[in-house]
C-alpha positions in Angstrom: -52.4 -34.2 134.4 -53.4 -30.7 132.9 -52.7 -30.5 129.0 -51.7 -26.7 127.8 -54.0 -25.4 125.0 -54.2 -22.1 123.6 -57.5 -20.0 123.1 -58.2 -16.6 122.0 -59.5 -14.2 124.7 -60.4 -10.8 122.9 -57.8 -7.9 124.6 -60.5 -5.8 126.8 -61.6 -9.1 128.6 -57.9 -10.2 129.3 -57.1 -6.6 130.5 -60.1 -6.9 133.1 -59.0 -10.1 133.8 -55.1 -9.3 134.5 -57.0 -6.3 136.7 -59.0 -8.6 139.0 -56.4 -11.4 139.7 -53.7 -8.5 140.2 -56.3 -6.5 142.9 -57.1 -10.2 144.6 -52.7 -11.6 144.3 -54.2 -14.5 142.4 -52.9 -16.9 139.5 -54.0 -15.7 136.3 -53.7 -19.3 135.3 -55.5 -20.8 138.5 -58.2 -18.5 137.5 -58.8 -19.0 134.4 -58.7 -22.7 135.0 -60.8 -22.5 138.1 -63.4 -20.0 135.8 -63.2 -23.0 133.2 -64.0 -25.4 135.5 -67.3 -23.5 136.5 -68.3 -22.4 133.0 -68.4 -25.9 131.9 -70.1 -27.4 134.7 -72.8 -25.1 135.3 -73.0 -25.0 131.2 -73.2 -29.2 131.0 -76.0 -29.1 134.1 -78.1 -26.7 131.8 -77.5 -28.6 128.3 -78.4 -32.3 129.8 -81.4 -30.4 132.2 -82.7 -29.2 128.8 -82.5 -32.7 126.9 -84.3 -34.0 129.8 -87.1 -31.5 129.4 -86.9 -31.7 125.3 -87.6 -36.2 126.4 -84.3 -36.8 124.9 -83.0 -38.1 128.3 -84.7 -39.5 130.9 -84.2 -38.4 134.7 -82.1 -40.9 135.7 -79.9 -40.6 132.8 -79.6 -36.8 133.6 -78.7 -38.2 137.4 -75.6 -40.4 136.3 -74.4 -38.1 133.7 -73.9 -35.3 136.5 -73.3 -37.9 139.5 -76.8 -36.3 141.5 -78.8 -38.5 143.2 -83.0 -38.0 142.3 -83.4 -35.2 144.7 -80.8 -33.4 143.4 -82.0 -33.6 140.4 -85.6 -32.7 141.0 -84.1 -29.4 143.2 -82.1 -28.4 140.5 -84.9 -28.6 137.8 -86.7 -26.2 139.9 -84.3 -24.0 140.9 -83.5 -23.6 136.9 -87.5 -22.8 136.4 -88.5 -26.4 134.2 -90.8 -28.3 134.2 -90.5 -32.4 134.5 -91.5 -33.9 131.3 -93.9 -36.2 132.7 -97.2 -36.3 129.8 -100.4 -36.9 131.0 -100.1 -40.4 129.6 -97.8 -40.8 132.2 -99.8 -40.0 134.9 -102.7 -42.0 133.5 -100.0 -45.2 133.4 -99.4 -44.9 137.1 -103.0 -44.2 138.5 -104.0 -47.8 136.7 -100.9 -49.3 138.3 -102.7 -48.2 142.2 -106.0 -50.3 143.1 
């Protein structure tokens, strides 16, 4: 069930906004909830994509969080430009693990 809450939206931004959903006959409401929806998804895949990168979360932590399997994950780190935070440690602990 959607909860009402009130934000400010400085007047110039409102005005273009009002403009757009008049020109396209959309909800102003549907929008903005629609826009919200976006902006906070896209903005959580960046935040948790960057604690994975600072180490602070680990792949597969990043993968529940935002319901993506490990190839999701890895396409999304690259088409965001990171890097995996895998250390050369790391890579040392895994070639001992292969004969």
């Amino acid at each position: 069930m959607a909860k009402p809450t009130t934000i400010r939206v400085p007047e110039n931004l409102l005005n273009e906004i009002d403009k757009f959903v008049k020109e396209l006959k959309l909800d102003r409401a549907a929008y903005l909830r629609e826009v919200l929806q976006k902006g906070f998804s896209a903005d959580k895949q960046g935040r948790l994509l960057m604690k994975y990168v600072r180490g602070e979360l680990s792949q597969m932590e990043v993968c529940r969080e935002l319901n993506w399997n490990p190839w999701d994950f890895l396409t999304q780190l690259k088409n965001s430009n990171l890097s995996r935070n895998v250390l050369l440690e790391d890579w040392m602990d895994s070639a001992e693990l292969n004969p």
